[in-house]
C-alpha positions in Angstrom: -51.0 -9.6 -18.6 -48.2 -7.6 -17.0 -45.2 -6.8 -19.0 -42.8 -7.7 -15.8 -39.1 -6.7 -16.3 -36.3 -9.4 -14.8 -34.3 -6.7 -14.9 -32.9 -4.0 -13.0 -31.3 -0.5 -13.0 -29.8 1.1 -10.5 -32.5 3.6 -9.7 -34.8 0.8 -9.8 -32.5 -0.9 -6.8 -32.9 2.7 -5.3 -36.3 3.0 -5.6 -36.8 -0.7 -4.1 -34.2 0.3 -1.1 -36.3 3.2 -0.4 -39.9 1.8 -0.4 -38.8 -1.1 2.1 -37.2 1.6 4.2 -40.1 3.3 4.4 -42.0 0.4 5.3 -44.1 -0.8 2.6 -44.5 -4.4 0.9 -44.1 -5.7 -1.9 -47.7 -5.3 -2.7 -47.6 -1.7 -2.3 -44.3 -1.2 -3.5 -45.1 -2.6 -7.1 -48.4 -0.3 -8.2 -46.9 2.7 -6.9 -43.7 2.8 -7.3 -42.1 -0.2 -9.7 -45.3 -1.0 -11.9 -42.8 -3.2 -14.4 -42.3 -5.7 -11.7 -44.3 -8.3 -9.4 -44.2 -8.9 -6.4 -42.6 -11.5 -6.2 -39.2 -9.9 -8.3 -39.0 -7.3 -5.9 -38.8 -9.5 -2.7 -36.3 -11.2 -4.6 -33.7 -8.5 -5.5 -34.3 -7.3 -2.4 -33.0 -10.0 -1.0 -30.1 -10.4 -3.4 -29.3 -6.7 -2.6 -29.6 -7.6 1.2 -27.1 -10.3 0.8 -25.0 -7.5 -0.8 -24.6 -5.5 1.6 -24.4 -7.6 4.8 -22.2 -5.4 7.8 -19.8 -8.9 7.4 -19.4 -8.7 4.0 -18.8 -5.0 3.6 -15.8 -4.7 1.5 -15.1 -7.9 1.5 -14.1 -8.4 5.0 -15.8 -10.5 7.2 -15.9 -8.5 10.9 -16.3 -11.3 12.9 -12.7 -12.3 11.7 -11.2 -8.8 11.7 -12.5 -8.3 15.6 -11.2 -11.6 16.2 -7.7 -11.2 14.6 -7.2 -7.3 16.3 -8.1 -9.1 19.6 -5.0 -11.0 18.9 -3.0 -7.8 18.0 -4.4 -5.0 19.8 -1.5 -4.6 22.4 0.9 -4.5 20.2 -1.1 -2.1 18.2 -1.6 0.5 20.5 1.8 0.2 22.1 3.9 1.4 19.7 1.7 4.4 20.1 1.6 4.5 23.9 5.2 4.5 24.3 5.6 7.5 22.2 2.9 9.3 23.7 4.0 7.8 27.3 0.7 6.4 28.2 -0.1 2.9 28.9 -1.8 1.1 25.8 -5.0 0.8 26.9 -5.8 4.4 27.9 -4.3 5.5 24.0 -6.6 2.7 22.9 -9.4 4.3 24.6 -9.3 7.6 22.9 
């Protein structure tokens, strides 16, 4: 009988971030690296962590809504700019 762990430092979360990046699974992960957890914990937190750290939910803000939302605005953005630069908007956008 194992004495699994529920839970979870952050080195562990480190350690688990690593391994996956690096390819392994979860059955390789656990005897080499995280002998305190199964398997199955370690697919689990990884996913938790995955959720986590979603590109949409970085920060707090969801992308597809901020790309949708400067779509809206990004002319009068980059005017303001433009005209003090005295380019047109969408070349100062550009750069």
């Amino acid at each position: 009988h194992r004495p699994w762990s529920s839970s979870w430092s952050a080195k562990d979360d480190e350690t688990l971030l690593a391994a996956r990046a690096q390819g392994l699974h979860w059955n390789q992960i656990v005897p080499l690296q995280l002998p305190s957890k199964s398997p199955n914990e370690c697919r689990k937190r990884y996913e938790i962590l995955m959720d986590r750290h979603t590109p949409e939910e970085k920060d707090g803000i969801r992308l597809d809504i901020l790309a949708l939302a400067y779509m809206e605005v990004r002319q009068q953005i980059w005017s303001i700019l433009a005209a003090r630069v005295g380019e047109e908007w969408e070349l100062v956008e550009q750069k």
